[in-house]
PADRENMAR-903449 format. One record per atom (N, C-alpha, C): z, y, x; residue number from 1; residue in one letter; atom name; chain. Coordinates in Angstrom, 2 decimals. Atoms other than C-alpha are relative to their C-alpha. Layout:
BEGIN
Z / Y / X / NUM / A / CA / A .
...
This chain:
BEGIN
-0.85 / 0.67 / -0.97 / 1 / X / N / A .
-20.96 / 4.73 / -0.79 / 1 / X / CA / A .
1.42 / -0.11 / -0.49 / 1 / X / C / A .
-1.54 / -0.34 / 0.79 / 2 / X / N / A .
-17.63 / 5.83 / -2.24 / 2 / X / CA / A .
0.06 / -1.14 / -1.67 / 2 / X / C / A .
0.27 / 0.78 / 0.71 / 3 / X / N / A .
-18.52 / 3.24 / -5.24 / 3 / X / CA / A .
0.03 / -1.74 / 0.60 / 3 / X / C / A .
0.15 / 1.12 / -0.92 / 4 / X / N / A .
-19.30 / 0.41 / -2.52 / 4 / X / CA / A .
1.67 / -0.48 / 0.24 / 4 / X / C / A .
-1.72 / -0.15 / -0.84 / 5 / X / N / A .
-15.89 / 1.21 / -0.45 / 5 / X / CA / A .
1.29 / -0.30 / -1.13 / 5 / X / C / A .
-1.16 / -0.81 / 0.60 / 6 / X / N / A .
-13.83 / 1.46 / -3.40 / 6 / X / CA / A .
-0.15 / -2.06 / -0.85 / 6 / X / C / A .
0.40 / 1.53 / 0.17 / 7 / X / N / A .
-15.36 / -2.39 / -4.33 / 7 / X / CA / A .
0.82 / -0.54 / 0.94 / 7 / X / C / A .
-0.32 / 0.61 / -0.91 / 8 / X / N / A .
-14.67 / -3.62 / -1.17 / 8 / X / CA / A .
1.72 / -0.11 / 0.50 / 8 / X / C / A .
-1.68 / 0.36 / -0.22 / 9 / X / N / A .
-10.75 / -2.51 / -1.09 / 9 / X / CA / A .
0.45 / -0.47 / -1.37 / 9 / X / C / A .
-1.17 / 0.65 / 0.80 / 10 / X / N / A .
-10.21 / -3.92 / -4.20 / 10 / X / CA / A .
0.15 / -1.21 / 0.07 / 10 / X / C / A .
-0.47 / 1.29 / -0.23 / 11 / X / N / A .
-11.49 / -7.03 / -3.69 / 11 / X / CA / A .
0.73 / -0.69 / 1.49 / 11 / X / C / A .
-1.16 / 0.49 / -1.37 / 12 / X / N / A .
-9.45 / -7.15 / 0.11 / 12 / X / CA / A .
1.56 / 0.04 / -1.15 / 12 / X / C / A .
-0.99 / 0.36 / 0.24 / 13 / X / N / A .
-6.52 / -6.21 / -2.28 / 13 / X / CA / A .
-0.01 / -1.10 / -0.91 / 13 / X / C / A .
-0.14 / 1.19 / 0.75 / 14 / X / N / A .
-7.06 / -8.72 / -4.68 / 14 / X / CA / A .
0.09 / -1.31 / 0.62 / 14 / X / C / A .
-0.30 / 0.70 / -1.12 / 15 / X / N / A .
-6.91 / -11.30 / -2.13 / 15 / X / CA / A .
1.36 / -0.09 / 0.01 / 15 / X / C / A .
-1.13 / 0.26 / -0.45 / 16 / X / N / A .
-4.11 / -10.38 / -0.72 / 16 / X / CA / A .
1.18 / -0.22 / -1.09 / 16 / X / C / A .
-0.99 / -0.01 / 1.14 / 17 / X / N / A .
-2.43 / -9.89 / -4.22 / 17 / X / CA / A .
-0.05 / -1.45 / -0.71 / 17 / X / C / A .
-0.12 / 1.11 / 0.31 / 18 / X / N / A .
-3.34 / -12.85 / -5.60 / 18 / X / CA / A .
-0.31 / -1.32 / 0.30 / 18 / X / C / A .
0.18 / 1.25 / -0.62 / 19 / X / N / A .
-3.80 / -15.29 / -2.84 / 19 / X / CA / A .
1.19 / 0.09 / 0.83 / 19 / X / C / A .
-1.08 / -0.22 / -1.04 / 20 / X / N / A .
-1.18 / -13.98 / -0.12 / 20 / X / CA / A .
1.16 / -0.07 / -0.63 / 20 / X / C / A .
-1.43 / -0.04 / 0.82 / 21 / X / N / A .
1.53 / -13.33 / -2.64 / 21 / X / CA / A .
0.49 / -1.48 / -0.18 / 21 / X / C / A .
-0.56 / 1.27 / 0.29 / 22 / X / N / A .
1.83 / -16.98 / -3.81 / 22 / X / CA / A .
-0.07 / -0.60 / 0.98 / 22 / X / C / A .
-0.38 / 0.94 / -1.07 / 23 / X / N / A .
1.20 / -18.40 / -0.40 / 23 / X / CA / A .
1.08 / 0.53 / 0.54 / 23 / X / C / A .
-1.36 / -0.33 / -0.48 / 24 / X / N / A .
4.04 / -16.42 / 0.95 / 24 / X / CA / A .
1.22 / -0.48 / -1.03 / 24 / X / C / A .
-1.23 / 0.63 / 1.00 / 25 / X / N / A .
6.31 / -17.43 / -1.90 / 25 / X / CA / A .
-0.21 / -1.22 / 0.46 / 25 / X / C / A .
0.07 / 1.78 / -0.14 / 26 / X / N / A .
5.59 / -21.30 / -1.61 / 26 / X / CA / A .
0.45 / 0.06 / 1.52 / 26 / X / C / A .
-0.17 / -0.08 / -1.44 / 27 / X / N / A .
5.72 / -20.90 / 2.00 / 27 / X / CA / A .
0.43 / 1.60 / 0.88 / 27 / X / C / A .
-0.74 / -1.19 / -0.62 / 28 / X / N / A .
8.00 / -17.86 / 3.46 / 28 / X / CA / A .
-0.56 / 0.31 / 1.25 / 28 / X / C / A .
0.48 / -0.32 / -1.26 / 29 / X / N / A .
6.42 / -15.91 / 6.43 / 29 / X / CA / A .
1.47 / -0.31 / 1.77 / 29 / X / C / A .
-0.56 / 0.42 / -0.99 / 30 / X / N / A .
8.51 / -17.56 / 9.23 / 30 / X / CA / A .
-0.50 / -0.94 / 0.89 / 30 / X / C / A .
0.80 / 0.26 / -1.47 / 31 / X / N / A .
7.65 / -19.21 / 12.50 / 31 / X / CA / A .
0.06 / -1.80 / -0.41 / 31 / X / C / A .
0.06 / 1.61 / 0.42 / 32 / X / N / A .
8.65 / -23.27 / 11.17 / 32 / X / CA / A .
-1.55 / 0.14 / -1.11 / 32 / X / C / A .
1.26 / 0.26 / 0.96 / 33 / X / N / A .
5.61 / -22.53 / 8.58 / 33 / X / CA / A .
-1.27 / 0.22 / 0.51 / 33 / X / C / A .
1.34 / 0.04 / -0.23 / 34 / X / N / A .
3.19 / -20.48 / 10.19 / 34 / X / CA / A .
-0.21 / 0.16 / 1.48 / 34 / X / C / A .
0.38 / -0.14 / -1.33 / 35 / X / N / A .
3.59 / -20.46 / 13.72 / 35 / X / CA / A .
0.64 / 1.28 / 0.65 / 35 / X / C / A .
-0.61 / -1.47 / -0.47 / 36 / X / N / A .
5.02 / -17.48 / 16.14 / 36 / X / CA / A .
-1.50 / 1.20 / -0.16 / 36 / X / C / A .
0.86 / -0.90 / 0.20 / 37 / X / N / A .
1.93 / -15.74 / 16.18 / 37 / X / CA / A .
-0.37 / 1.03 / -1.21 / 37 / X / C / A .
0.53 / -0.56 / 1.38 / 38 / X / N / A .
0.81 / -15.62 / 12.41 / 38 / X / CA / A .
1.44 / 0.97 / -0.43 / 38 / X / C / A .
-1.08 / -1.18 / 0.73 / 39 / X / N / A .
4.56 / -13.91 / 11.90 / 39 / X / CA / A .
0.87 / 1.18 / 0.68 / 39 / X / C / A .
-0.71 / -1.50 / -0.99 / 40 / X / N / A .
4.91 / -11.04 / 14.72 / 40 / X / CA / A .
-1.30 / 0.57 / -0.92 / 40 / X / C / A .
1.49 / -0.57 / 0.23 / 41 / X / N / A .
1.03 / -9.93 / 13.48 / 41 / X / CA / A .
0.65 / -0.19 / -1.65 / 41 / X / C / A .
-0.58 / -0.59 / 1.18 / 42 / X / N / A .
2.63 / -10.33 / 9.69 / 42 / X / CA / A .
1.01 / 0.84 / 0.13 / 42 / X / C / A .
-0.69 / -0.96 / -0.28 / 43 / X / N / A .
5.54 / -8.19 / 10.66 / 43 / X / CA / A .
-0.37 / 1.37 / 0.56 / 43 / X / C / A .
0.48 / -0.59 / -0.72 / 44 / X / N / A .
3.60 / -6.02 / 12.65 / 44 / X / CA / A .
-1.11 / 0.91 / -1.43 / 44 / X / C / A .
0.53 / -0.90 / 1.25 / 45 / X / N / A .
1.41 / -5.23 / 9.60 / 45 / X / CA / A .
0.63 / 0.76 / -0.68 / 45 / X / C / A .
-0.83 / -0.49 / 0.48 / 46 / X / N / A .
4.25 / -4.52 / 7.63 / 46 / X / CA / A .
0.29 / 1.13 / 0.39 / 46 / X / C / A .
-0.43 / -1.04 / -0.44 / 47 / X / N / A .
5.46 / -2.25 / 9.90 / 47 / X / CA / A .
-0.94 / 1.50 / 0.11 / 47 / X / C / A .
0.75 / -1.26 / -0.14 / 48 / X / N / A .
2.33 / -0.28 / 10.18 / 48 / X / CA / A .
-0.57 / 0.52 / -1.13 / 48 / X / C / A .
0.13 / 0.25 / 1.26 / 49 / X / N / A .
2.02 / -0.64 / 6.63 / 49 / X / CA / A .
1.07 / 1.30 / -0.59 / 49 / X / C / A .
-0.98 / -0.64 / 0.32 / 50 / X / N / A .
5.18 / 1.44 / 6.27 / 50 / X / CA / A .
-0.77 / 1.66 / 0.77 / 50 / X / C / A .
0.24 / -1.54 / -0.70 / 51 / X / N / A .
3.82 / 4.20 / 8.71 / 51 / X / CA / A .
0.01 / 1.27 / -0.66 / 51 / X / C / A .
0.07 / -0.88 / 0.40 / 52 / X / N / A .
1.68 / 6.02 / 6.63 / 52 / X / CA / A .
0.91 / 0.96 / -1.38 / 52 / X / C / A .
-1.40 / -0.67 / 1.21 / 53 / X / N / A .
4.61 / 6.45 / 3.66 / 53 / X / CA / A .
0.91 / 0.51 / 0.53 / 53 / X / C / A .
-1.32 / -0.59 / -1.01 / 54 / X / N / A .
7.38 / 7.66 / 6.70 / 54 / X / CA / A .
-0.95 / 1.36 / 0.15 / 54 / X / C / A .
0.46 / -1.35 / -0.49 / 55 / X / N / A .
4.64 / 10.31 / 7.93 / 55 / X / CA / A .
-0.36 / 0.34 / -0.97 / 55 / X / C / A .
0.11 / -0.64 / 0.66 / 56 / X / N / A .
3.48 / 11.62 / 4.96 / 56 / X / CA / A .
1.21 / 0.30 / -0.96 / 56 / X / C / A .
-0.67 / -0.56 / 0.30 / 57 / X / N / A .
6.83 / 11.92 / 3.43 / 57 / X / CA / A .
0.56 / 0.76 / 0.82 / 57 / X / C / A .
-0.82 / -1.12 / -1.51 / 58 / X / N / A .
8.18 / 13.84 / 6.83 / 58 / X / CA / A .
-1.30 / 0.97 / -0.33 / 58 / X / C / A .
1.19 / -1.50 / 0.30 / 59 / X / N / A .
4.92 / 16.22 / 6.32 / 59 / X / CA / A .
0.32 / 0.58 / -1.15 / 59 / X / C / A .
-0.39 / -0.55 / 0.78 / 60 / X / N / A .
5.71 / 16.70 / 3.07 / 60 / X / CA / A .
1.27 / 0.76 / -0.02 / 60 / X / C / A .
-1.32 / -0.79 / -0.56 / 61 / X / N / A .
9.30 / 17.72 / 4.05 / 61 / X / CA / A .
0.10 / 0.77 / 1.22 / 61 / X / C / A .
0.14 / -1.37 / -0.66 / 62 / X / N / A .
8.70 / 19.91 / 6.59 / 62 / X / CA / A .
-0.97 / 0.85 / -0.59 / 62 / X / C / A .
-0.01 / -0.80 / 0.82 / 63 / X / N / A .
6.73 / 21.84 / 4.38 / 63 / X / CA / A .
0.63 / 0.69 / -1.33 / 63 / X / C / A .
-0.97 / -0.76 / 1.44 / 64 / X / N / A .
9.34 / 22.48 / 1.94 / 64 / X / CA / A .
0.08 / 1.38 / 0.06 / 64 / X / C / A .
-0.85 / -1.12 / -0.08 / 65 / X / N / A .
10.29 / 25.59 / 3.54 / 65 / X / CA / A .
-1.10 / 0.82 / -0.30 / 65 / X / C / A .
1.11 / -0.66 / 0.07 / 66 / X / N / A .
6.77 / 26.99 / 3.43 / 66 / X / CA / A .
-0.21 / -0.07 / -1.41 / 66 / X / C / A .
0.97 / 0.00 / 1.02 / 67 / X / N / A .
6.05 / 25.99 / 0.09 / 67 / X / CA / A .
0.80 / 0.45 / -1.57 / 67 / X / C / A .
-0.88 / -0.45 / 0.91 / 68 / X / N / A .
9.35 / 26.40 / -1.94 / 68 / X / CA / A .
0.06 / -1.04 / -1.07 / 68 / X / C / A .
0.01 / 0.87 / 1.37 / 69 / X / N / A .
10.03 / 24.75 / -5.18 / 69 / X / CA / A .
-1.42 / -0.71 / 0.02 / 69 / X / C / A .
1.19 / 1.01 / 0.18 / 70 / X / N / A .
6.58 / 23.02 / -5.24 / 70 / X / CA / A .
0.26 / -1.12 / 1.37 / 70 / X / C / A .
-0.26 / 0.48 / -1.02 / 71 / X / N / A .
7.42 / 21.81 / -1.81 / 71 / X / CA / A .
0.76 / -1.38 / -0.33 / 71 / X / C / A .
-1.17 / 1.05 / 0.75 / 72 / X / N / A .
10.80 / 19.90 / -3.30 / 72 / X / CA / A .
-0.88 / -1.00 / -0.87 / 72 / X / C / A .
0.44 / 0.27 / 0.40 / 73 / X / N / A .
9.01 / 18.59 / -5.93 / 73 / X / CA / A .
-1.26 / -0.95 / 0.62 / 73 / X / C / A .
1.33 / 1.03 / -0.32 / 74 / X / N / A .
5.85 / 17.32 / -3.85 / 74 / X / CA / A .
0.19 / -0.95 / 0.90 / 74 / X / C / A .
-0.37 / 1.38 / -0.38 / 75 / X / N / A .
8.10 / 15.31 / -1.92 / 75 / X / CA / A .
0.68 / -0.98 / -0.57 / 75 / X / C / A .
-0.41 / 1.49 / 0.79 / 76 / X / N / A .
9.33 / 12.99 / -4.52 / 76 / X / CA / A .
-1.67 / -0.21 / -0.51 / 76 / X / C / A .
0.52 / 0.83 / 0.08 / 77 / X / N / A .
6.32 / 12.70 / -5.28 / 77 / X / CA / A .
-0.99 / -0.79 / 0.58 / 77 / X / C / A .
0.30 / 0.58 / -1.52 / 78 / X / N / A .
4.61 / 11.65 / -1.91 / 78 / X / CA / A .
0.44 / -0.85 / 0.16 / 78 / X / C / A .
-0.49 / 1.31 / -0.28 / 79 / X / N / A .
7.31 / 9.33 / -1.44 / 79 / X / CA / A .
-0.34 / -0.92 / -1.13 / 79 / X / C / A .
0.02 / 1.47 / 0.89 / 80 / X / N / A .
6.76 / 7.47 / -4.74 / 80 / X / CA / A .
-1.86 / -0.57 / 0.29 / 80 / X / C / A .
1.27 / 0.29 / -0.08 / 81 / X / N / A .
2.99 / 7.70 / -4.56 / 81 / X / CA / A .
-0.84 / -1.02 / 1.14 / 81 / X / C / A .
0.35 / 0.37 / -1.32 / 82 / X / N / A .
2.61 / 6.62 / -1.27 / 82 / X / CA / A .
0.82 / -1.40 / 0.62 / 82 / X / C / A .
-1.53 / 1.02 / -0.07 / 83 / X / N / A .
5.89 / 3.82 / -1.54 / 83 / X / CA / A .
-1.22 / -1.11 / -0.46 / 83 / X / C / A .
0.60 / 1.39 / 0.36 / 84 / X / N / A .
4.56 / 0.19 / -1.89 / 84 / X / CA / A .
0.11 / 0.15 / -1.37 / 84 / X / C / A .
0.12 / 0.28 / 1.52 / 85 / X / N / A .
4.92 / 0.48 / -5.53 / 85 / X / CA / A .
-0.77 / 1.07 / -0.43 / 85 / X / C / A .
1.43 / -1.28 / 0.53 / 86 / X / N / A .
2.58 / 3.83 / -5.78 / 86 / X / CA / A .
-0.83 / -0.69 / 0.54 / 86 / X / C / A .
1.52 / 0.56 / -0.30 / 87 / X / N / A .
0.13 / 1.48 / -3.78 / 87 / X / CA / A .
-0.16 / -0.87 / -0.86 / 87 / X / C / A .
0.21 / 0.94 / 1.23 / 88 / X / N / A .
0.41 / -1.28 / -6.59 / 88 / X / CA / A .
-0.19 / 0.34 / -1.34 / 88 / X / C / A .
0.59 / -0.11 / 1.43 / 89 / X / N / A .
0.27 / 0.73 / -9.22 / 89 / X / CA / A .
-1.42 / 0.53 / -0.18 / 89 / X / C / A .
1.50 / -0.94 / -0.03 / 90 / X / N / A .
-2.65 / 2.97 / -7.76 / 90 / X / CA / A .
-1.20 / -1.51 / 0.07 / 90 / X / C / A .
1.18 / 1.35 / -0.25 / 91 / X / N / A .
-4.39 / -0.70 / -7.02 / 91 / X / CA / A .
-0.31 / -0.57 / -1.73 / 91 / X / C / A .
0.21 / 0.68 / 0.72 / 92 / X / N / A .
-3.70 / -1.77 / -10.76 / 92 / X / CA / A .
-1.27 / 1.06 / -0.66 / 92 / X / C / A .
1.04 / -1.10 / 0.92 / 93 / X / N / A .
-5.54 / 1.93 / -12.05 / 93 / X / CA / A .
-1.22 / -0.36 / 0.62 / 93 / X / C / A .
1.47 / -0.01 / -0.16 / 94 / X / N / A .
-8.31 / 1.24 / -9.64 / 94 / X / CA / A .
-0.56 / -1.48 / -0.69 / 94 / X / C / A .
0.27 / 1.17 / 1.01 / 95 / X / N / A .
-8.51 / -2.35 / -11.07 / 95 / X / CA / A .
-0.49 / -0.05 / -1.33 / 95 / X / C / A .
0.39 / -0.65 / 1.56 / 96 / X / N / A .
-8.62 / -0.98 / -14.72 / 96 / X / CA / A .
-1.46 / 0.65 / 0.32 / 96 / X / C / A .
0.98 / -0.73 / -0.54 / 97 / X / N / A .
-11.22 / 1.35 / -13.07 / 97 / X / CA / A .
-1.47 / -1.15 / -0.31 / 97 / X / C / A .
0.98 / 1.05 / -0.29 / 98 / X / N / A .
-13.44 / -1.44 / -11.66 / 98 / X / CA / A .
-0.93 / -0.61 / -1.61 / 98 / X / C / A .
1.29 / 0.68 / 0.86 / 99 / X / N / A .
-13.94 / -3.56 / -14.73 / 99 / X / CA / A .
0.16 / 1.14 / -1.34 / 99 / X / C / A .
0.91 / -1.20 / 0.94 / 100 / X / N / A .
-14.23 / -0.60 / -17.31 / 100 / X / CA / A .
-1.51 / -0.13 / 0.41 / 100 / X / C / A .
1.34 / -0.03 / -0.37 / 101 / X / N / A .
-17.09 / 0.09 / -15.15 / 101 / X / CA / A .
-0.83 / -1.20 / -0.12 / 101 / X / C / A .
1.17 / 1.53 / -0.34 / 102 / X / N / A .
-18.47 / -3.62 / -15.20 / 102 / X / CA / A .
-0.75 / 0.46 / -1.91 / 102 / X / C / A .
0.14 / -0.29 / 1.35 / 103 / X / N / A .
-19.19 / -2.67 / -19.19 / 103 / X / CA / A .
-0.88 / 1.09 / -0.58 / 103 / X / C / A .
């Protein structure tokens, strides 16, 4: 299953990476392009999009005090890991991943 699942989010991100990206460039998520709807529900993603990188860097920082020097440390790297650019890079390793495996 974990083989299946791990299919199935790459090709949702691949999609969005390389179909959403250039339609949002050509056409900017605003209400003259796509309507009021399509850009509270794109904002709205965004926002919940952000969530889990705010709460897991606040978890990670309130355990500082418990954990000490590893603590410090495991919140830089929570925030990067977990930052839109730790999800793009973790999407390009599982990508690499994928077609290794096709081989």
């Amino acid at each position: 299953w974990t083989f299946l699942i791990r299919w199935v989010m790459t090709v949702l991100t691949v999609g969005a990476v390389y179909v959403g990206l250039p339609v949002t460039t050509l056409r900017p998520l605003d209400e003259a392009n796509w309507g009021r709807l399509i850009t509270l529900l794109g904002r709205a993603c965004f926002l919940m999009g952000l969530g889990p990188w705010v709460f897991a860097t606040l978890e990670a920082m309130l355990l500082v005090p418990r954990r000490g020097l590893q603590g410090i440390v495991q919140v830089f790297f929570v925030a990067v890991v977990s930052s839109p650019f730790g999800f793009a890079t973790f999407f390009l390793y599982n990508f690499c991943l994928q077609v290794t495996s096709c081989f």
